[in-house]
N, C-alpha and C positions, 0 to 999 in steps of 0.2 A: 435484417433488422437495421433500418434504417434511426430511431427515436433514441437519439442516445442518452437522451435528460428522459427521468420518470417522473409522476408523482412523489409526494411526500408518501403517499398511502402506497405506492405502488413499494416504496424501496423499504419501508417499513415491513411489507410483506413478503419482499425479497429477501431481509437479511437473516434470518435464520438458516433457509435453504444455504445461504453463501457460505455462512457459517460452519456447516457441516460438509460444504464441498470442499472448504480449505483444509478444515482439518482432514481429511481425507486424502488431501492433495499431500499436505506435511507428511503427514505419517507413510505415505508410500516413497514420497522422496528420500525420508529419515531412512528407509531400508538399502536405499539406490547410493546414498551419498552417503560414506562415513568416517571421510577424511576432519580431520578439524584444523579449524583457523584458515579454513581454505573455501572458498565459495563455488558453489555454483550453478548455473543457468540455465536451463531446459524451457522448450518451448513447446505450446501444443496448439495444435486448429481446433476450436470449436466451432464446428459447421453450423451452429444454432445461429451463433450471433456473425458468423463469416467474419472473424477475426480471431489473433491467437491472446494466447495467456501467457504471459513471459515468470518465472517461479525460481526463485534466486533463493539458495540456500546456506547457509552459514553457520556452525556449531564453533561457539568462542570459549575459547577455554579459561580460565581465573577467575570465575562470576561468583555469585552467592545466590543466593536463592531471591531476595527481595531485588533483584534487579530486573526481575522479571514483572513486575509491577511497577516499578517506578517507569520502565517503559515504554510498557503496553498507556499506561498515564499522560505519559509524553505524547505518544504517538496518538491518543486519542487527541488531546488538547494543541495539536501542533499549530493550529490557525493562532493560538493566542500567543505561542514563541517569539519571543524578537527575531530569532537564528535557532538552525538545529545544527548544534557543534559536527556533525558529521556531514553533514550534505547544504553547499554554503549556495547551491543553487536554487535554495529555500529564501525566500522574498518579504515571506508576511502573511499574513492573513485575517480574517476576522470569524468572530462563533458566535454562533444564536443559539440558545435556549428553544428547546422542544417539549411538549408535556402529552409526554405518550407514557402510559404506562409498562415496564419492564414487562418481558414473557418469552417463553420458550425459546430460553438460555440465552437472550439480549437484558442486559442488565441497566444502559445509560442510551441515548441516542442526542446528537447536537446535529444542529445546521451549521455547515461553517464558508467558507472559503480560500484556499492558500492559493500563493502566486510564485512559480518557478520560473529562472530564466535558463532557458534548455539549450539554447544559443541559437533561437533563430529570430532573431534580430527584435522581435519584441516577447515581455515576458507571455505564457500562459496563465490561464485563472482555473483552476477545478471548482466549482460550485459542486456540494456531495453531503449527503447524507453519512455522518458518522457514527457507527454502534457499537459497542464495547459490551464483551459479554468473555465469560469465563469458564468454559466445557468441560472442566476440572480445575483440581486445586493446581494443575502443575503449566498449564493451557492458558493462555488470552489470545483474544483475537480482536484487531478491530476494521471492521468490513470500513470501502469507502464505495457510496454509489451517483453515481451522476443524479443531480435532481433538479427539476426548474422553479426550484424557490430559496430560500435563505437571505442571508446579511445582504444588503445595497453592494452594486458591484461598482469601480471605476466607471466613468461611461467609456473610458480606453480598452473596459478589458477587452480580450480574445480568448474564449472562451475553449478549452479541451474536457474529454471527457472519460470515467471511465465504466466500464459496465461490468456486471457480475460474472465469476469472482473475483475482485479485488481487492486488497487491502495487506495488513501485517499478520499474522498469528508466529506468536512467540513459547515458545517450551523450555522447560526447566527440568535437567537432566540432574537429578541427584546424585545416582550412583557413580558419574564421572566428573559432575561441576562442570557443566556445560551449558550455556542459553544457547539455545536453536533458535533463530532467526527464518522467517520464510516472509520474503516480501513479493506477493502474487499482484500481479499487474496487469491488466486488462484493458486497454487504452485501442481503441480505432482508428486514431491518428493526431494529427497533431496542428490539426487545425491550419493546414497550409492550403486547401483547397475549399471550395465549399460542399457541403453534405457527403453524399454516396463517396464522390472522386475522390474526399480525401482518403475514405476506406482502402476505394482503388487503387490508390498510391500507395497509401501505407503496405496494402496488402503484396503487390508487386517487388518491392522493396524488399520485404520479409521473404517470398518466394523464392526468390533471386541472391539468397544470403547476403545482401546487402545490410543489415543489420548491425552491424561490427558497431556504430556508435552507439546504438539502443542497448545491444549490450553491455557492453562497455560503461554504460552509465551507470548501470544495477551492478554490475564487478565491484566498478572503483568504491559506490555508496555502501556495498557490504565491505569491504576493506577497510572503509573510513571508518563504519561503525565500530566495528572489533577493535582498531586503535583507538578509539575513542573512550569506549566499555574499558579496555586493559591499562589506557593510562590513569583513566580514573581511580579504577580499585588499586591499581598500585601506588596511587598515591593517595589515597584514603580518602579521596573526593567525594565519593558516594552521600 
């Protein structure tokens, strides 16, 4: 799979399916990891798309229940952020308005675009399809899918992408006072080459355990968020 930007309609009719592959993905992790305040990383190939899924896990402990919405909110809205206090490699972005109507368990969907600088000497752009939906009272998810339309882009940008599954889904663990954190990422590469090669690079990279900064990046960003989340409620930020 070469087309890494979809339709408007295509990701529309994607995002359910993604929706119940992550929760899916969560809930099996939840059983695999069950350390807390401690992250972490699992990788898998999916041969469909010949590229892996990287699935970064985190159960933070001191939460309350409403921080589980405020942000899954966050995360849906992140193109309109100045800054996301946790991940400062976060640039900016802009959101468009969609008029699709909500359905099977997609509740909101925006056009948006965010700009990350990952340090390879200029920023990247996600143009993406964003859905927010909620599979229970205890459950949010918001998928992100590559899409070839949305807000005006820089005529600078350099464009990355990612494909399904991708995005955040957050859980809210009553009986221990825990938010579960699971941020699924789905990315082909990083736009250092053009089309197929960069896959090919990406992919050789990953084979080769060469990956230690990719991970490393998803570490440090679950690290950051949990101090982020704990200094908060400890100081009644919320």
């Amino acid at each position: 799979m070469d087309a890494w930007e979809c339709s408007l309609d295509e990701a529309v009719a994607e995002a359910p399916l993604s929706f119940r592959a992550m929760h899916t993905m969560a809930q099996a992790m939840q059983q695999r990891h069950r350390e807390i305040d401690r992250c972490r990383t699992e990788r898998q190939w999916l041969s469909g798309l010949k590229s892996h899924v990287y699935h970064t896990h985190i159960a933070i402990s001191g939460q309350y229940e409403g921080t589980l919405t405020r942000l899954a909110e966050l995360f849906y809205h992140t193109a309109s952020q100045p800054a996301l206090p946790w991940y400062p490699a976060f640039l900016g972005g802009q959101s468009k308005a969609v008029s699709i109507a909500p359905g099977d368990g997609v509740e909101q969907h925006q056009l948006c675009w965010a700009t990350f600088d990952l340090g390879l000497g200029q920023p990247r752009y996600y143009r993406q399809l964003l859905s927010l939906g909620y599979p229970d009272a205890a459950t949010a998810v918001v998928v992100a899918r590559s899409v070839d339309c949305g807000p005006v882009l820089p005529d600078s940008a350099i464009l990355a992408y990612t494909l399904n599954p991708n995005g955040e889904l957050l859980h809210w663990d009553a009986a221990r006072q825990l938010l579960h954190w699971h941020h699924i990422c789905c990315t082909p590469g990083a736009s250092l080459l053009p089309g197929r090669l960069d896959r090919y690079l990406m992919n050789a990279l990953r084979f080769c355990a060469l990956d230690r900064a990719e991970r490393r990046t998803y570490r440090e960003e679950a690290e950051s968020m949990r101090d982020w989340l704990q200094a908060s409620t400890n100081c009644g930020c919320e």
